[in-house]
PLY file of the C-alpha trace (Angstrom):
ply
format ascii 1.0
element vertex 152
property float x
property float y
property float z
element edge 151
property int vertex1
property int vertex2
end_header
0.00 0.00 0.00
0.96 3.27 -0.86
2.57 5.42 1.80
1.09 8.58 0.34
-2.60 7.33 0.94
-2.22 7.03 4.50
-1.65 11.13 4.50
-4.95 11.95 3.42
-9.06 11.93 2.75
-10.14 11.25 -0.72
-14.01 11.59 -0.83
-16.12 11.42 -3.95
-19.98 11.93 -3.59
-22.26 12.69 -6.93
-25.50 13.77 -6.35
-28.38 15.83 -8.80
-29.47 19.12 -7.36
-32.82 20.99 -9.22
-31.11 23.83 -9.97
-29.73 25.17 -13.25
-26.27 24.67 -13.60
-25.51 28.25 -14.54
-27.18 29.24 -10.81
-25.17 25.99 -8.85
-21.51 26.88 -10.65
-22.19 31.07 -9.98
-23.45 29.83 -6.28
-20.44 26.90 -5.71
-17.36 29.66 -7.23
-17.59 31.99 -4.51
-16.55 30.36 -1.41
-17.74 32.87 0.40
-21.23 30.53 0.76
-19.08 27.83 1.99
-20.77 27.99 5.37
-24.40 27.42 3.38
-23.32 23.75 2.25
-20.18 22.87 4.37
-20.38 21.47 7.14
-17.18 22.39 8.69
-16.99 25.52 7.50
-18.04 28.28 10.48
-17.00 31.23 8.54
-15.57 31.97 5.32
-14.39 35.62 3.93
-12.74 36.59 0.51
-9.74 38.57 1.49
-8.54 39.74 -2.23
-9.98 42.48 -3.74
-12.33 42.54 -6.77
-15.02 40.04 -8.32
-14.68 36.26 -8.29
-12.33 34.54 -10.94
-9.45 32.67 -10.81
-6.68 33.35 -8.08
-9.46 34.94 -5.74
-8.43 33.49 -1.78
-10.54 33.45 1.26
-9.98 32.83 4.71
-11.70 30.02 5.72
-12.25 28.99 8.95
-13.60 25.53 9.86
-14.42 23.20 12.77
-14.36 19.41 11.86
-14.01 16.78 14.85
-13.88 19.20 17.94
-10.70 21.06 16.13
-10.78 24.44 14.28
-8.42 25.13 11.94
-8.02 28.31 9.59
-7.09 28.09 5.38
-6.33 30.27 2.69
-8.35 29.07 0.11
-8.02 29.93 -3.76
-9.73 29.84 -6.95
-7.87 28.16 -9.40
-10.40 26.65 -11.87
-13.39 28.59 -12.71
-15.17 27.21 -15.22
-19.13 26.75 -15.79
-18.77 22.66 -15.51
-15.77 22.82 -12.76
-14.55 24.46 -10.19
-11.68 23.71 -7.98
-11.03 25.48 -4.68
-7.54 25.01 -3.09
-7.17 25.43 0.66
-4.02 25.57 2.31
-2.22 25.76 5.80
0.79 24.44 7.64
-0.60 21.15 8.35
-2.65 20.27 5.44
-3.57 21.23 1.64
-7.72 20.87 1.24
-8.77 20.80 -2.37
-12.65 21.12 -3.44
-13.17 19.58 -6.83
-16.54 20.25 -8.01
-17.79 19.37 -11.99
-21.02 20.44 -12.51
-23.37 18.54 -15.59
-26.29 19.71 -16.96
-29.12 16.95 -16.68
-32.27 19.14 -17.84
-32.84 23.28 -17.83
-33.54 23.34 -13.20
-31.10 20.10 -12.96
-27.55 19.90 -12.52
-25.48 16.89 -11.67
-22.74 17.25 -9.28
-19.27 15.36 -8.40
-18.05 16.54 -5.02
-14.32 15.89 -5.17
-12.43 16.52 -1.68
-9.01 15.69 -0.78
-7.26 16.98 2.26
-3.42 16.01 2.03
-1.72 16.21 5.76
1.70 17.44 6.61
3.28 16.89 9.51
2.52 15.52 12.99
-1.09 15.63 11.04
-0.49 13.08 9.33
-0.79 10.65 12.57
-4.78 11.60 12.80
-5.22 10.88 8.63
-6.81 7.16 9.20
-9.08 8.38 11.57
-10.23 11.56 9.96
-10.65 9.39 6.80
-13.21 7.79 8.45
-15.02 10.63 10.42
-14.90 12.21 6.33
-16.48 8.80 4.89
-19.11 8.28 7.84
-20.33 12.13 8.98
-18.86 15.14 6.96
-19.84 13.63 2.73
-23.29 12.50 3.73
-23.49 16.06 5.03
-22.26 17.86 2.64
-24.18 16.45 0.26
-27.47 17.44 1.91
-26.46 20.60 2.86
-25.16 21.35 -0.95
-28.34 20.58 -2.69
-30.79 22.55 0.01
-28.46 25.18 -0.70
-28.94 24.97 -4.62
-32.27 23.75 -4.59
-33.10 27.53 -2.21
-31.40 29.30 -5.39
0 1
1 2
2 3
3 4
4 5
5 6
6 7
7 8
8 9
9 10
10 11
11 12
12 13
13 14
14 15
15 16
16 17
17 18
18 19
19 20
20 21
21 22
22 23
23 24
24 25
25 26
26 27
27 28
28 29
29 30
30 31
31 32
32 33
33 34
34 35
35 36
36 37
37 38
38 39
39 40
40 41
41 42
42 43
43 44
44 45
45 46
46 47
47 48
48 49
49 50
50 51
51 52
52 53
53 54
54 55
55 56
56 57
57 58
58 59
59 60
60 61
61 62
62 63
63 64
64 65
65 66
66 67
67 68
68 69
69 70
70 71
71 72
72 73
73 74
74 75
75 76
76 77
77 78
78 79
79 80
80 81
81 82
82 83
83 84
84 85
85 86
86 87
87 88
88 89
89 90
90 91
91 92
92 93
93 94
94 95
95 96
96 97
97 98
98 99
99 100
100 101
101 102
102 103
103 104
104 105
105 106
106 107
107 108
108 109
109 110
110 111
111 112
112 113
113 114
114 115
115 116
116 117
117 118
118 119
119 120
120 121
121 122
122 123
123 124
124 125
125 126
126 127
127 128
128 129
129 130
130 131
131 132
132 133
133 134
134 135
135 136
136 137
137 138
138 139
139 140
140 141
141 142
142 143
143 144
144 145
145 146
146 147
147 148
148 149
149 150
150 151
């Protein structure tokens, strides 16, 4: 087994929401409404100036497990069928990998992507926050991301 995979969550969830997929990938880009469909996510502020596109960052803070921790997360693919958010610290680098499919004109079919890569002494909690991930935080986020699209 690979060394590597013991470092981190992988999580894939895919899921329809009834909205239009021009509404989800406008809603899902600015990560600003993190705190609408994460559940870890307590607050979440762009701190670059101007409107949303690529290389706009936020400071995200989150609460997952009893533990907060605080990322700088950034834009780096903004496109209407995928988006990819990039959040990073000194213990971990937490990427969001959403693509977005059109499945009828109020329908959109979504692939929630996240991976959280650990660094450091981190690294010791991966296995179990794999789990906690796998069990608590996808089902979640999956219900809170399509009442949050579905309210669009």
């Amino acid at each position: 087994m690979n060394r590597k995979a013991h470092r981190m969550v992988d999580v894939t969830r895919k899921f329809t929401a009834e909205a239009p997929i021009e509404k989800a990938a406008a809603f899902l880009r600015d990560f600003a409404n993190a705190p609408t469909w994460d559940p870890g996510t307590e607050s979440c502020t762009q701190i670059s100036d101007g409107p949303v596109g690529v290389g706009t960052q936020w400071h995200n803070v989150s609460k997952l497990f009893g533990v907060t921790t605080e990322l700088t997360y950034t834009l780096v693919t903004d496109e209407l069928n995928h988006v990819v958010l990039e959040g990073k610290n000194k213990t971990a680098t937490s990427t969001d990998d959403i693509t977005l499919t059109s499945v009828g004109p109020n329908s959109t079919e979504i692939e929630y992507h996240a991976n959280v890569e650990f660094n450091g002494a981190a690294k010791i909690a991966s296995p179990l926050l794999k789990a906690g991930f796998e069990a608590k935080v996808a089902p979640e986020t999956v219900k809170k991301m399509t009442e949050a699209l579905e309210a669009l």
